[in-house]
N, C-alpha and C positions, 0 to 999 in steps of 0.2 A: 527891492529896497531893503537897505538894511537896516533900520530905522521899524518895517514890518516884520521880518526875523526875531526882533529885540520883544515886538510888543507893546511898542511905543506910537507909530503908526497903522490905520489903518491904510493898507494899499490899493485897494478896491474906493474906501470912499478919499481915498487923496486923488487917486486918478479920474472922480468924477467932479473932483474942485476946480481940477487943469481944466478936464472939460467945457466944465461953466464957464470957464475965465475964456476960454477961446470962443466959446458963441459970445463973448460980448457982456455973460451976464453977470449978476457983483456976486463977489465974492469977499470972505473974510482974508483980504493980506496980510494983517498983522501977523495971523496963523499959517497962513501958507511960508513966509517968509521965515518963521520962526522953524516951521518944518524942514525946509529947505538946507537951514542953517545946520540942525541939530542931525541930519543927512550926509553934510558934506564933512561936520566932525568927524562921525561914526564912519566913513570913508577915508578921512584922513588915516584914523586907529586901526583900521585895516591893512592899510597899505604898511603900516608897522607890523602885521602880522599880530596884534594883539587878541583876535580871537582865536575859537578853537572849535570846530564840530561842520559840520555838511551843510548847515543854514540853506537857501533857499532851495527849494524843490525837493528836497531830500527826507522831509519830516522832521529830523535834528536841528534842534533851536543852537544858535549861536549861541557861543558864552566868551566873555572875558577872560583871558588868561590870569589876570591879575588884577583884587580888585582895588578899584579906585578910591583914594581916601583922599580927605580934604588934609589944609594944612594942619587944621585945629585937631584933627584927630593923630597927628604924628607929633607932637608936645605934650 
């Protein structure tokens, strides 16, 4: 996950959320879904090549190429 590279996820307990959720038992959606979400962003900005380092398996944490600023901070 790249979402776990970042720092933002853990990967280990997201994949014991999935777990739960397939034996049946409750789990938090609002947070799964909002995970899910903030995954498929950081997926989308990949596929644009915006980051830069060896991220998973490698020990080198992912980084931004460029960072992100809101609108209020470019006025």
């Amino acid at each position: 996950m790249i979402s776990d590279s970042f720092g933002i996820v853990d990967a280990k307990g997201f994949s014991e959320v999935l777990q739960k959720a397939r034996n049946g038992q409750e789990i938090p959606m609002v947070t799964l879904m909002r995970t899910l979400g903030i995954e498929a962003w950081l997926r989308g900005l990949q596929s644009f090549r915006m980051f830069v380092g060896a991220g998973e398996n490698s020990g080198e944490p992912l980084r931004l190429l460029a960072p992100i600023t809101s609108s209020a901070e470019k006025n």
